[in-house]
PDB file as gemmi writes it, atoms N, CA and C in Angstrom:
CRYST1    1.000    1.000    1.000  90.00  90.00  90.00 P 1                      
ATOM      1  N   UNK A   1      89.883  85.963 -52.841  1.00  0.00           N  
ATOM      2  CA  UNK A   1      88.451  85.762 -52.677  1.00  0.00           C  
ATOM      3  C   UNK A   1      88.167  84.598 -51.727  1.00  0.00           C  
ATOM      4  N   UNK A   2      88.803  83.487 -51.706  1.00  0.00           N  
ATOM      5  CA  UNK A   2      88.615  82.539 -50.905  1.00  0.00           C  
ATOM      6  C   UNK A   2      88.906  82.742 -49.222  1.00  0.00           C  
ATOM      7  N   UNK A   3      90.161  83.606 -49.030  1.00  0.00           N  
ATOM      8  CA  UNK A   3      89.677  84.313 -47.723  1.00  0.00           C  
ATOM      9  C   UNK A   3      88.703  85.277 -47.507  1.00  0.00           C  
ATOM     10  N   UNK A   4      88.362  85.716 -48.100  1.00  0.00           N  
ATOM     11  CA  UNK A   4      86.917  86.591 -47.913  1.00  0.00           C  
ATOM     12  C   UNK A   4      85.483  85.509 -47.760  1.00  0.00           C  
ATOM     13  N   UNK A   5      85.256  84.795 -48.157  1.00  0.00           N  
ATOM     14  CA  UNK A   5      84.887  83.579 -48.523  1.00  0.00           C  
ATOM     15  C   UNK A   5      84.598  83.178 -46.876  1.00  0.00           C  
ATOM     16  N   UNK A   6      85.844  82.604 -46.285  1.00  0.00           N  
ATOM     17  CA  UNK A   6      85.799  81.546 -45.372  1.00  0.00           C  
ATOM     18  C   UNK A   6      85.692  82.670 -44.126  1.00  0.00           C  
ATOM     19  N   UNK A   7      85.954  84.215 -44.104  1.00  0.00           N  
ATOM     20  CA  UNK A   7      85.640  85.082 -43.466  1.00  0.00           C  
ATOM     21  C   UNK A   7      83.804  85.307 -43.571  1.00  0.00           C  
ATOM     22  N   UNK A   8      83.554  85.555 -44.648  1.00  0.00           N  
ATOM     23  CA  UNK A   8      81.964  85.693 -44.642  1.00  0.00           C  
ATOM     24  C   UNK A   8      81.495  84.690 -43.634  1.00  0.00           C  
ATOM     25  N   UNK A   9      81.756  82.917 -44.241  1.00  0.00           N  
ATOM     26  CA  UNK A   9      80.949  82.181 -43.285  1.00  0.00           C  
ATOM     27  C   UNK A   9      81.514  81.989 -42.007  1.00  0.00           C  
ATOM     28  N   UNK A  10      82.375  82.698 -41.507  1.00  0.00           N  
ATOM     29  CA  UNK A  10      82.522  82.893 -40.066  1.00  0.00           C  
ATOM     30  C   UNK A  10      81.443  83.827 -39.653  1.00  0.00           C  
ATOM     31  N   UNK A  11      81.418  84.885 -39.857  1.00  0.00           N  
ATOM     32  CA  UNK A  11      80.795  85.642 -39.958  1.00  0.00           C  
ATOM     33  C   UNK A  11      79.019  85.283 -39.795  1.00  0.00           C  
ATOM     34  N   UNK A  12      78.701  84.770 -40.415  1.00  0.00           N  
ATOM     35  CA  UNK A  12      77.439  84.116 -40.676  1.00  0.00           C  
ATOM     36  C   UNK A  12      76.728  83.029 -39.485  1.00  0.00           C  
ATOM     37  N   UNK A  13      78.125  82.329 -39.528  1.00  0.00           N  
ATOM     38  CA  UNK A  13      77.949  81.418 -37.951  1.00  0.00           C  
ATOM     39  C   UNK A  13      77.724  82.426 -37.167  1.00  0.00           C  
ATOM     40  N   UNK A  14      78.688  83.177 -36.786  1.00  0.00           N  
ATOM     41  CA  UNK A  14      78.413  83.505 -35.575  1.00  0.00           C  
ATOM     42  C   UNK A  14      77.678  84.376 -35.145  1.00  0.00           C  
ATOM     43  N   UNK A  15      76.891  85.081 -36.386  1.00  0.00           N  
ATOM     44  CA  UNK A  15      75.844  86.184 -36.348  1.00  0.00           C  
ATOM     45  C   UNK A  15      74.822  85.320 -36.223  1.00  0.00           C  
ATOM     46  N   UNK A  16      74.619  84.591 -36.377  1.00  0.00           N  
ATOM     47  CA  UNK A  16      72.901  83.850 -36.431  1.00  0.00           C  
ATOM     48  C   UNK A  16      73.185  82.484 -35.255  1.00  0.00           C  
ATOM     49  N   UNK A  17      73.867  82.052 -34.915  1.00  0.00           N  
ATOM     50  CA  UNK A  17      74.361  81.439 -33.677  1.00  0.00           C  
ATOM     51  C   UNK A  17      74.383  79.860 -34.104  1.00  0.00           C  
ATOM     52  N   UNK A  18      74.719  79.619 -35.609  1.00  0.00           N  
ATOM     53  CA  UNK A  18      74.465  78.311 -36.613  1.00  0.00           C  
ATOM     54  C   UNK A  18      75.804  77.418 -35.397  1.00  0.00           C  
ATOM     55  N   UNK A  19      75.268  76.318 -34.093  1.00  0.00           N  
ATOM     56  CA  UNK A  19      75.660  75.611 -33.423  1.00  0.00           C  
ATOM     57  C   UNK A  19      76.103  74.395 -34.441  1.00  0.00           C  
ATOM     58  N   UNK A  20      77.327  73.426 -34.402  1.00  0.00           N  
ATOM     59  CA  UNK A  20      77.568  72.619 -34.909  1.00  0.00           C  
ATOM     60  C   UNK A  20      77.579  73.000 -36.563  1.00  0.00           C  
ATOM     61  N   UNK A  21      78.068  74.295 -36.912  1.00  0.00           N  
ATOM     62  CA  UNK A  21      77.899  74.362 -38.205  1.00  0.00           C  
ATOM     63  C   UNK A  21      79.216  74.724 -38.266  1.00  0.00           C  
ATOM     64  N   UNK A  22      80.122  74.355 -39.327  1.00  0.00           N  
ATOM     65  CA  UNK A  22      81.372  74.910 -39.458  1.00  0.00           C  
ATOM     66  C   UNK A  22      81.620  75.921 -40.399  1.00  0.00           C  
ATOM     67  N   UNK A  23      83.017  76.415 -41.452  1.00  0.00           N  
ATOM     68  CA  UNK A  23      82.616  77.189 -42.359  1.00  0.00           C  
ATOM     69  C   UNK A  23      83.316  75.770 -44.188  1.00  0.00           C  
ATOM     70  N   UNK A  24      83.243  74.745 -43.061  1.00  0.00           N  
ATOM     71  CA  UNK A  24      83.544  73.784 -44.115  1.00  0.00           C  
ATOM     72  C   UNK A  24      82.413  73.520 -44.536  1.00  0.00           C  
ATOM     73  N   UNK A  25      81.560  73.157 -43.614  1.00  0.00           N  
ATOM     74  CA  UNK A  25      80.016  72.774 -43.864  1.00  0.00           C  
ATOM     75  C   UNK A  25      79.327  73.691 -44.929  1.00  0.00           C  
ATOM     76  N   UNK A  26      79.435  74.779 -45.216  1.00  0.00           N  
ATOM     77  CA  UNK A  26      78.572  75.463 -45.719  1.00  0.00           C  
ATOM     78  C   UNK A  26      79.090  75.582 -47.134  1.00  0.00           C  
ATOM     79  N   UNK A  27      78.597  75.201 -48.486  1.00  0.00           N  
ATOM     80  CA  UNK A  27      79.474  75.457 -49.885  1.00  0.00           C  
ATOM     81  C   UNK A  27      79.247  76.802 -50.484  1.00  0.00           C  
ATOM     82  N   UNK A  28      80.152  77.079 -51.030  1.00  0.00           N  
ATOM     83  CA  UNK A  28      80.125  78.988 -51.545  1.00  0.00           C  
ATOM     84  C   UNK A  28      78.857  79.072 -52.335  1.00  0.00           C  
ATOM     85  N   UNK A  29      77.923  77.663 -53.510  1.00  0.00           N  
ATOM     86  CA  UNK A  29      77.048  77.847 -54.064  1.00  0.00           C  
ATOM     87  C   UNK A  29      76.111  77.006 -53.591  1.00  0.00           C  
ATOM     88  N   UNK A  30      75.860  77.147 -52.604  1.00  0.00           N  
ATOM     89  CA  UNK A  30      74.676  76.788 -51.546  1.00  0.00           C  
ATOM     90  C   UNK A  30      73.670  77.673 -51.487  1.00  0.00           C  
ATOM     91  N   UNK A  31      72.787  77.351 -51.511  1.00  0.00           N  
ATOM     92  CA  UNK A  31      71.515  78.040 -51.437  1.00  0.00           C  
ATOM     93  C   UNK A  31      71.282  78.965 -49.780  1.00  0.00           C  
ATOM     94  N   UNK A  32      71.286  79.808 -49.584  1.00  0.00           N  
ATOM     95  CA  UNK A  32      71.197  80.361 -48.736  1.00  0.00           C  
ATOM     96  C   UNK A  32      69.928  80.171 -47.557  1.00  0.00           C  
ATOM     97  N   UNK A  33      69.038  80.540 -48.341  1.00  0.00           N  
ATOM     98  CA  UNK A  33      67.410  80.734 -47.753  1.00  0.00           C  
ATOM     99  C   UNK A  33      66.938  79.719 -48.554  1.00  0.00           C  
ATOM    100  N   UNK A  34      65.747  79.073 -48.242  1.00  0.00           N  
ATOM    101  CA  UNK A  34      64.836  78.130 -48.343  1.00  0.00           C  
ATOM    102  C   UNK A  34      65.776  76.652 -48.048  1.00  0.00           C  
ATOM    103  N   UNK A  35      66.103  75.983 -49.123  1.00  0.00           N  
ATOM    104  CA  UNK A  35      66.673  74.428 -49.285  1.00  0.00           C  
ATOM    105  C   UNK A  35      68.288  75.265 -49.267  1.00  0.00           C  
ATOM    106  N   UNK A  36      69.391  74.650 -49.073  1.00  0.00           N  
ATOM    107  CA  UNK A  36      70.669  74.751 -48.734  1.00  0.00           C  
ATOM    108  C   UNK A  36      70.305  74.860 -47.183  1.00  0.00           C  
ATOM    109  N   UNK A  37      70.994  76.392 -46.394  1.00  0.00           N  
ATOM    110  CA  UNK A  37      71.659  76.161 -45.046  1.00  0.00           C  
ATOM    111  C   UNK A  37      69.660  76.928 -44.523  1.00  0.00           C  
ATOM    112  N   UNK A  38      69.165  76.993 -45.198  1.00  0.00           N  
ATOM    113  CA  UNK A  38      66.988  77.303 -44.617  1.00  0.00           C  
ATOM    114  C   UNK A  38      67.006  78.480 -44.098  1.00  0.00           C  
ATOM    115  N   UNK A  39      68.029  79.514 -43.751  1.00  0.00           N  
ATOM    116  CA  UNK A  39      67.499  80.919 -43.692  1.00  0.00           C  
ATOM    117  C   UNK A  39      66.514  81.271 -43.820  1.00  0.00           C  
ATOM    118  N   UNK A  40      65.883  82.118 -42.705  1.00  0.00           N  
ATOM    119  CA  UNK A  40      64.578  82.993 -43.106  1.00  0.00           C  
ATOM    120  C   UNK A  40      64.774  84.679 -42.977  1.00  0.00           C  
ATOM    121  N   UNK A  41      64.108  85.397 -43.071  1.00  0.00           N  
ATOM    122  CA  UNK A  41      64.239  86.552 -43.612  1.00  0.00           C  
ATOM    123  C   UNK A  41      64.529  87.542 -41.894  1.00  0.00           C  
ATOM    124  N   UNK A  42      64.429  86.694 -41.019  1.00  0.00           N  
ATOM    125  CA  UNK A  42      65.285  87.134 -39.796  1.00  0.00           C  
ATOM    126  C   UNK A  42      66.442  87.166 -39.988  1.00  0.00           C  
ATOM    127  N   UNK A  43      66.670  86.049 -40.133  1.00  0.00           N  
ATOM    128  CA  UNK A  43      68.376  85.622 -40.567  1.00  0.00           C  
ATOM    129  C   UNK A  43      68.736  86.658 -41.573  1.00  0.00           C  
ATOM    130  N   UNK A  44      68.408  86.765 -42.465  1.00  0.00           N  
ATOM    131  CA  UNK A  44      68.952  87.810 -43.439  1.00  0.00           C  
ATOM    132  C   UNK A  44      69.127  89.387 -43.253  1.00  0.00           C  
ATOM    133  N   UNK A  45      67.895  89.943 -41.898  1.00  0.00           N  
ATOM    134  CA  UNK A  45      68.045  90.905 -41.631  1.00  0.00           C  
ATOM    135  C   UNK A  45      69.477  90.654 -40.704  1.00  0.00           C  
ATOM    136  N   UNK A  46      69.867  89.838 -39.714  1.00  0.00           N  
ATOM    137  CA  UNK A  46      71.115  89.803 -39.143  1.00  0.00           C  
ATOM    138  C   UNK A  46      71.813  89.747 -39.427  1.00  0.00           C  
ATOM    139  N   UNK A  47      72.369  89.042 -40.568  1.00  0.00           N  
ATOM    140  CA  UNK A  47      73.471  88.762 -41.519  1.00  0.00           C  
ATOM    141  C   UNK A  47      73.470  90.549 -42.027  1.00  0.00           C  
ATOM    142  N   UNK A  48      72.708  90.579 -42.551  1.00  0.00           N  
ATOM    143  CA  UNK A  48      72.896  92.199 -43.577  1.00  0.00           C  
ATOM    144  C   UNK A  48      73.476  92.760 -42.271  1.00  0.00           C  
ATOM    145  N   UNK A  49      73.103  92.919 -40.823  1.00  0.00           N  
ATOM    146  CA  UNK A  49      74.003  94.324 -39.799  1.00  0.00           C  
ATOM    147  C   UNK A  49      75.007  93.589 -39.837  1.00  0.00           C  
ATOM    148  N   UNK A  50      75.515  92.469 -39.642  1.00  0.00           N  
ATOM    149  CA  UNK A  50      76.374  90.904 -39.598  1.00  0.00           C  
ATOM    150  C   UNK A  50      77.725  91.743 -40.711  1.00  0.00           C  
ATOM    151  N   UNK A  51      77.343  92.024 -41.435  1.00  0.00           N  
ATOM    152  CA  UNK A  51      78.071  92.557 -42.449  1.00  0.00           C  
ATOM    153  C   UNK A  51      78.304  93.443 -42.742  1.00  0.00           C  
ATOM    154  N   UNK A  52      77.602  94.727 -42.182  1.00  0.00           N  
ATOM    155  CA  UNK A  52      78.201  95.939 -42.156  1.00  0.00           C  
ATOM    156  C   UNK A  52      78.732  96.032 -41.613  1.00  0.00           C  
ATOM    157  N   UNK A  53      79.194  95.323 -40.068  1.00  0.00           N  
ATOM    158  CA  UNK A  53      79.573  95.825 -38.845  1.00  0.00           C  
ATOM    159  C   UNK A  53      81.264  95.220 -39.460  1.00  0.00           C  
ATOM    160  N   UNK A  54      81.221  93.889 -40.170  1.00  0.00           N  
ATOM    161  CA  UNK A  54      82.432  93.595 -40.344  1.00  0.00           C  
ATOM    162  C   UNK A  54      83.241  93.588 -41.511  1.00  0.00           C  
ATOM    163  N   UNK A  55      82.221  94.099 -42.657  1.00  0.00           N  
ATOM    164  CA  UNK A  55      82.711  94.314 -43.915  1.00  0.00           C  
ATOM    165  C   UNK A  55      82.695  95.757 -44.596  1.00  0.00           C  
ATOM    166  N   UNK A  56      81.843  96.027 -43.682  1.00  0.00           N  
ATOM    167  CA  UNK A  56      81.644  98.311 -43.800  1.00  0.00           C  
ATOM    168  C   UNK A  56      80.616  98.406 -44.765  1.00  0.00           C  
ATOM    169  N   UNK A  57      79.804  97.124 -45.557  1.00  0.00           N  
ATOM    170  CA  UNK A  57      79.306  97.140 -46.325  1.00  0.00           C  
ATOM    171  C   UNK A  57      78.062  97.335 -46.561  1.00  0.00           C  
ATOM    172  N   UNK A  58      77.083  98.110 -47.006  1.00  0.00           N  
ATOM    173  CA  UNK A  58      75.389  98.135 -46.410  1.00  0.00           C  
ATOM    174  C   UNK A  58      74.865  97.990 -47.857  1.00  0.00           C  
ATOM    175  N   UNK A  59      73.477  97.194 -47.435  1.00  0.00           N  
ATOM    176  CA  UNK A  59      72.440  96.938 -48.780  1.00  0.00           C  
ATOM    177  C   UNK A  59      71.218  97.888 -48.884  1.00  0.00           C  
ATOM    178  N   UNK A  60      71.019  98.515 -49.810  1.00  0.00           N  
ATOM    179  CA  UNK A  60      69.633  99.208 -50.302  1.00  0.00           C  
ATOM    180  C   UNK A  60      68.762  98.551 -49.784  1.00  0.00           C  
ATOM    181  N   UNK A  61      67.380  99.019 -50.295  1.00  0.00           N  
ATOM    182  CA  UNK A  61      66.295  98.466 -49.552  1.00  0.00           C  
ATOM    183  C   UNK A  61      66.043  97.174 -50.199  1.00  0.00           C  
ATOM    184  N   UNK A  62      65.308  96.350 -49.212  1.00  0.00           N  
ATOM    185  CA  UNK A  62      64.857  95.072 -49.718  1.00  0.00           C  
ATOM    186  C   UNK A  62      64.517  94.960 -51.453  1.00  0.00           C  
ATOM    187  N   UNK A  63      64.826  93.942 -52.298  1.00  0.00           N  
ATOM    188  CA  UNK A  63      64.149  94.083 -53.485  1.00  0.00           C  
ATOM    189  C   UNK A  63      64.820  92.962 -54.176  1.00  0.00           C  
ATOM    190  N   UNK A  64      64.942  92.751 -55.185  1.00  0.00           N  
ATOM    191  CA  UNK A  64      64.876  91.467 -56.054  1.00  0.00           C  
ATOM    192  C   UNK A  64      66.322  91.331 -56.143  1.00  0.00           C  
ATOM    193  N   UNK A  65      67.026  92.511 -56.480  1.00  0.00           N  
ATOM    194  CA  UNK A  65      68.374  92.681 -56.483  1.00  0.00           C  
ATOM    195  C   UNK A  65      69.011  92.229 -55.187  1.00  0.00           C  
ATOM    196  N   UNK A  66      68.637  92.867 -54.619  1.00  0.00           N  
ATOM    197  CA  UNK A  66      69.270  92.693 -53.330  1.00  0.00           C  
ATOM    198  C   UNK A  66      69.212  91.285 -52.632  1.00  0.00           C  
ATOM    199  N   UNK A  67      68.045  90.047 -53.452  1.00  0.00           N  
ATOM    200  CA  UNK A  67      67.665  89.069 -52.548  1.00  0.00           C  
ATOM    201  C   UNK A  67      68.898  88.265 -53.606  1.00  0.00           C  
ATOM    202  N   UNK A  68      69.316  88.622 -54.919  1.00  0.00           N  
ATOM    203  CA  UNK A  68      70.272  88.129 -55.783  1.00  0.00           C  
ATOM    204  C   UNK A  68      71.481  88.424 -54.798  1.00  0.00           C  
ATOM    205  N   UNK A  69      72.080  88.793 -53.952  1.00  0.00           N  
ATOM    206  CA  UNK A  69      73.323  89.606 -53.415  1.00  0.00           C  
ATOM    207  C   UNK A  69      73.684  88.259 -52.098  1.00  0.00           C  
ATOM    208  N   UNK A  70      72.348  87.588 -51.493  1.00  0.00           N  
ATOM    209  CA  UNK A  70      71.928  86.591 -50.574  1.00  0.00           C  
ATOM    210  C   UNK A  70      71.416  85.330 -51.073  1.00  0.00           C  
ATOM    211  N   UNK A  71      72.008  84.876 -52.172  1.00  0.00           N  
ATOM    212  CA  UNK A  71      71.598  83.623 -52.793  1.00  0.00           C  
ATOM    213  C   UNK A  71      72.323  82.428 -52.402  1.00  0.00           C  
ATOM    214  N   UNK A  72      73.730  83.157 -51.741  1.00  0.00           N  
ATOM    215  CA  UNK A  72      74.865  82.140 -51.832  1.00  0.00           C  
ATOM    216  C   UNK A  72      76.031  82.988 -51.246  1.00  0.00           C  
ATOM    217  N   UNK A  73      77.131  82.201 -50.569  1.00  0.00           N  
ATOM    218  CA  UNK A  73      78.504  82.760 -50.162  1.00  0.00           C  
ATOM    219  C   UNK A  73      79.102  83.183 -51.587  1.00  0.00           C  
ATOM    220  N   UNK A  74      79.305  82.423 -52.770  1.00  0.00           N  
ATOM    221  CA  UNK A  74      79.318  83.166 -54.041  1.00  0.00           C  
ATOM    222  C   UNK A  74      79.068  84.681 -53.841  1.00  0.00           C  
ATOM    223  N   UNK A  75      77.719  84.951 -53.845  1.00  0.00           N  
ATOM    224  CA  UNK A  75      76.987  86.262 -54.523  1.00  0.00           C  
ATOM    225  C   UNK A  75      77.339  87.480 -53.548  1.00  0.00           C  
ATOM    226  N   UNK A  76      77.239  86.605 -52.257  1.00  0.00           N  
ATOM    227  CA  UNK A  76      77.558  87.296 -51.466  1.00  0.00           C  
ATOM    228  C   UNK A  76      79.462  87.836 -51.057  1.00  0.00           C  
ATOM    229  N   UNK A  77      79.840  86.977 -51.233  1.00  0.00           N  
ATOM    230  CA  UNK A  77      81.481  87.622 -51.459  1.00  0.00           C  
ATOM    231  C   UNK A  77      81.632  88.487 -52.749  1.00  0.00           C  
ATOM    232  N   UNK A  78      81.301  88.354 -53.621  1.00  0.00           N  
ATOM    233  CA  UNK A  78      81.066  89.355 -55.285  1.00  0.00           C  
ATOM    234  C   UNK A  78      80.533  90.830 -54.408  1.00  0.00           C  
ATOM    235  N   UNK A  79      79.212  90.875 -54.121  1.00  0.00           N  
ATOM    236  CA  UNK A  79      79.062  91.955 -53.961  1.00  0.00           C  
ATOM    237  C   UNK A  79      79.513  92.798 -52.390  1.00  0.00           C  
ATOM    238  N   UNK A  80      80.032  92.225 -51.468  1.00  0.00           N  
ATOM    239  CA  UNK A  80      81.527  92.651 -50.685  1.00  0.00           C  
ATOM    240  C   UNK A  80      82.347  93.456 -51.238  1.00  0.00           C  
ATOM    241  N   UNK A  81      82.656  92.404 -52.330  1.00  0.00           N  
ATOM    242  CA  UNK A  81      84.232  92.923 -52.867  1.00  0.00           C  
ATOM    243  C   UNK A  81      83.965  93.609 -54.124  1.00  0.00           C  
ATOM    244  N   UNK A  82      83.040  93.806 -54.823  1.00  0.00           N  
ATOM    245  CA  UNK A  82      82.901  94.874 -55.596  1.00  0.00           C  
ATOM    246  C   UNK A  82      82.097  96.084 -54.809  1.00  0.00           C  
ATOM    247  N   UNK A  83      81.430  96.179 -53.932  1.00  0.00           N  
ATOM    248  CA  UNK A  83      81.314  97.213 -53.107  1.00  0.00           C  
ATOM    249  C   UNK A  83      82.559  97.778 -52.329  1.00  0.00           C  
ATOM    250  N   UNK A  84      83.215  97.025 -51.222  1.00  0.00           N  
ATOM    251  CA  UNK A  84      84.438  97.406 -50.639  1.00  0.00           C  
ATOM    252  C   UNK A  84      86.019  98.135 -51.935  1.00  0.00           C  
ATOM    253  N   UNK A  85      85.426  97.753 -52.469  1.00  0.00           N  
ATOM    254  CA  UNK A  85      86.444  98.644 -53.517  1.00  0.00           C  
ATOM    255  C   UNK A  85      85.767  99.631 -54.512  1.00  0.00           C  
ATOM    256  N   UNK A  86      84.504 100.468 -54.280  1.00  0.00           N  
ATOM    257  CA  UNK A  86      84.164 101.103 -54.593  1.00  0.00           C  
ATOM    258  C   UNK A  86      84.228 102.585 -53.670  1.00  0.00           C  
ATOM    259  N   UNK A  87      84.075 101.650 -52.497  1.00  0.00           N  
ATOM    260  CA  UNK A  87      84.012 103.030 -51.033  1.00  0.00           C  
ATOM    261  C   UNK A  87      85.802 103.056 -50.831  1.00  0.00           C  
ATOM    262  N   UNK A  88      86.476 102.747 -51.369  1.00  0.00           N  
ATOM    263  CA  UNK A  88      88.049 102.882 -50.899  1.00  0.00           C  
ATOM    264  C   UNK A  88      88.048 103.876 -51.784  1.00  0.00           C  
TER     265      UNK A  88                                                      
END                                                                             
């Protein structure tokens, strides 16, 4: 999980173009959007193609669940890796 982890926030940098941000910088239970790394709901639409393109992985439509899935590198590696081993 922890390489999946330090893969996501590569991933993340370089989809949203986070300059001077590393994937040390960012903590797995960091707040995603608002206070932690301030995402806005642009960002989240990029990250979500951000992640299909490199994890095969796609999200339902917008909704409460789904904003639980983007809370954190946590929530967000969980539902990766319990999705990616559902489509295998």
């Amino acid at each position: 999980m922890a390489e999946l982890k330090t893969k996501l926030k590569e991933v993340l940098i370089s989809a949203l173009d986070l300059e001077d941000v590393t994937p040390a910088d960012i903590k797995d239970d960091e707040p995603l959007f608002g206070t932690g790394l301030g995402l806005d709901s642009i960002d989240a639409l990029e990250l979500g193609i951000a992640i299909k393109e490199n994890f095969g992985v796609t999200f339902s439509v917008v909704n409460a669940e789904t904003r639980k899935h983007f809370e954190s590198i946590n929530a967000l590696a969980a539902y990766i890796q319990s999705n990616s081993a559902a489509q295998e």
